[in-house]
Structures are given as C-alpha cells and as structure tokens.
C-alpha positions as semicolon CSV with decimal commas, in nm:
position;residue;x (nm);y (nm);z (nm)
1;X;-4,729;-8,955;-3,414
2;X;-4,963;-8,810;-3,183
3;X;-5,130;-8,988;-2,905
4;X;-5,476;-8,899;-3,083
5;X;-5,370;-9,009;-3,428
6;X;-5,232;-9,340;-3,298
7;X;-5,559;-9,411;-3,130
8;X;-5,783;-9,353;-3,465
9;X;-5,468;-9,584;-3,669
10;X;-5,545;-9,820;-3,414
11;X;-5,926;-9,801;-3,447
12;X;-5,897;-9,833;-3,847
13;X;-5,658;-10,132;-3,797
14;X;-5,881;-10,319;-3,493
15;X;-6,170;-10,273;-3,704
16;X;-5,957;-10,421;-4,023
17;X;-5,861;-10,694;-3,871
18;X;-6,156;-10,804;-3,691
19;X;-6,300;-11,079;-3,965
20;X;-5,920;-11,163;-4,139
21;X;-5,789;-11,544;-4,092
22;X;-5,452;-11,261;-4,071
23;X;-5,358;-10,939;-3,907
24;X;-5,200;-10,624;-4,033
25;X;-5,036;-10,382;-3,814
26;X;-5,041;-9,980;-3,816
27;X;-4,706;-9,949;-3,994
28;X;-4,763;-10,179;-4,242
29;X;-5,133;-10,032;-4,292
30;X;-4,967;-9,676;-4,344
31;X;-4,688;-9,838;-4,604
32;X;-4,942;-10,014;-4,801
33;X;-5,141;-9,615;-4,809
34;X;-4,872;-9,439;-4,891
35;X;-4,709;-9,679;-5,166
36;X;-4,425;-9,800;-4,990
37;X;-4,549;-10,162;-4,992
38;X;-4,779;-10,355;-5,265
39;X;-4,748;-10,707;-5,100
40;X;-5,111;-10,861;-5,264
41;X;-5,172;-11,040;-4,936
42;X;-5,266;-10,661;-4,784
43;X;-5,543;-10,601;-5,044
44;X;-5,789;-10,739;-4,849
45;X;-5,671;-10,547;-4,582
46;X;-5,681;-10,226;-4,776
47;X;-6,015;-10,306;-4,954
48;X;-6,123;-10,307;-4,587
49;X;-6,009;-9,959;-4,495
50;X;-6,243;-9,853;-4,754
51;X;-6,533;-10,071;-4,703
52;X;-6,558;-10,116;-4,318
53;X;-6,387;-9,824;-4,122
54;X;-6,627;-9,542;-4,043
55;X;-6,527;-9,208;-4,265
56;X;-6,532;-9,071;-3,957
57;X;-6,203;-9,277;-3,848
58;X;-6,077;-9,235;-4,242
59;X;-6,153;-8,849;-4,192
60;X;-5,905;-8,859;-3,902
61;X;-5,644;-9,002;-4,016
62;X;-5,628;-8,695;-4,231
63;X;-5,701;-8,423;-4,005
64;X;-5,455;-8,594;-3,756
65;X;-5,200;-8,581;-4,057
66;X;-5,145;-8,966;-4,049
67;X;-5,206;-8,962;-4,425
68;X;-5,351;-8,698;-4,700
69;X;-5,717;-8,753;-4,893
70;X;-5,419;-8,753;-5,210
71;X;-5,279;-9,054;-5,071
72;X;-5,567;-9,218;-5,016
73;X;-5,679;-9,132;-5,361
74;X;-5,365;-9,314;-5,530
75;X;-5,388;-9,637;-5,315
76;X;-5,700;-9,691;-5,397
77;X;-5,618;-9,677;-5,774
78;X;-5,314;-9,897;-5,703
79;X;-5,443;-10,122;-5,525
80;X;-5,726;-10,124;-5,782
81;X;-5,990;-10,119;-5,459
82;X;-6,372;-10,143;-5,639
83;X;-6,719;-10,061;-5,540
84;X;-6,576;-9,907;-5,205
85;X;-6,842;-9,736;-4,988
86;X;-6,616;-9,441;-4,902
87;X;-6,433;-9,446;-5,272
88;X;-6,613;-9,180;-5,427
89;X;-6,590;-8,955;-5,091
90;X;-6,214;-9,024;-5,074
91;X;-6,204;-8,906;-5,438
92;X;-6,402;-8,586;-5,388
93;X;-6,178;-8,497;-5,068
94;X;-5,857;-8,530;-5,261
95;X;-5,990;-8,268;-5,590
96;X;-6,041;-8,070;-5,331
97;X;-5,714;-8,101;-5,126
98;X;-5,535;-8,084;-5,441
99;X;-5,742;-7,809;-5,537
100;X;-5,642;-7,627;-5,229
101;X;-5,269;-7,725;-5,251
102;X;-5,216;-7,561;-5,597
103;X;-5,387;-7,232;-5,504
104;X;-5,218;-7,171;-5,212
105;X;-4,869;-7,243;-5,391
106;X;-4,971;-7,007;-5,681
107;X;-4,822;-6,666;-5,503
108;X;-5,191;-6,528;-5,387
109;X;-5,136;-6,274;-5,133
110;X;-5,306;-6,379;-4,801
C-alpha cells in the first residue's frame, strides 16, 4: 500500500476509534469493507466509517485504490449500516463506478 493511502487508512481508523470503549485496526477495517470478516462487534466500527470520517478521507481511500465506491456500497448493505451521512453519496459513487466499469468492458473503441 502506498505511503499516502496508509496515511488516509490511518486517518479513517484514528478518527473511528476515537469514542470506542475498543479499537479496530487498518487490516481488520479493510476485511470488514471488503467482506472478508462480519464479526458483529465491528459494526459499530463500520457504522462509524460512514457516520464520522470526512468523505474527503472515504473519497481517498478510493482514489488511493485502498477500496472501490462498489465495495463500499455492499458493506454497507451487509452490514445493514442506516441513516449514514455519507450512505447515499457512497451509493451514487458506486452507479457510477459500476456504470463506468461496464462501458469500458463493452469493446468501445478508445
């Protein structure tokens, strides 16, 4: 991972943990995003992502590669994450990054 994209993992994950009787850590953070771990003592934790980071930082994390606006997208259906500030953003970014996905895979001539 790049220096860059650790720094704004970091950032989402400082700013996660800051009010929890319990920390999470990046990896774990990234498992529970890309579906890899549904341990319920993380919801909070993921709930958070949603409600407390900045978009900015959340933006980030998917320019730096760290995860996709997809991804984001299915965790917060699975981890059934409600009345998120950045939900319907996250939603919005993901039509349009799938969007984008299945027109550049449909043989268009560049």
């Amino acid at each position: 991972m790049l220096k860059d994209a650790f720094e704004n993992l970091t950032a989402a994950v400082t700013t996660i943990n800051t009010p929890m009787p319990y920390s999470i850590d990046e990896d774990t953070l990234l498992a529970c995003l890309k579906g890899d771990i549904y341990e319920r003592k993380w919801r909070v934790h993921v709930q958070a992502l949603f409600d407390e980071v900045d978009v900015s930082v959340i933006h980030n994390l998917v320019v730096d590669h760290v995860v996709t606006f997809d991804e984001l997208s299915k965790a917060i259906d699975a981890w059934k994450v409600t009345e998120s500030d950045n939900e319907r953003w996250v939603r919005e970014m993901a039509s349009f990054e799938v969007g984008r996905a299945a027109a550049e895979g449909a043989g268009r001539a560049r």
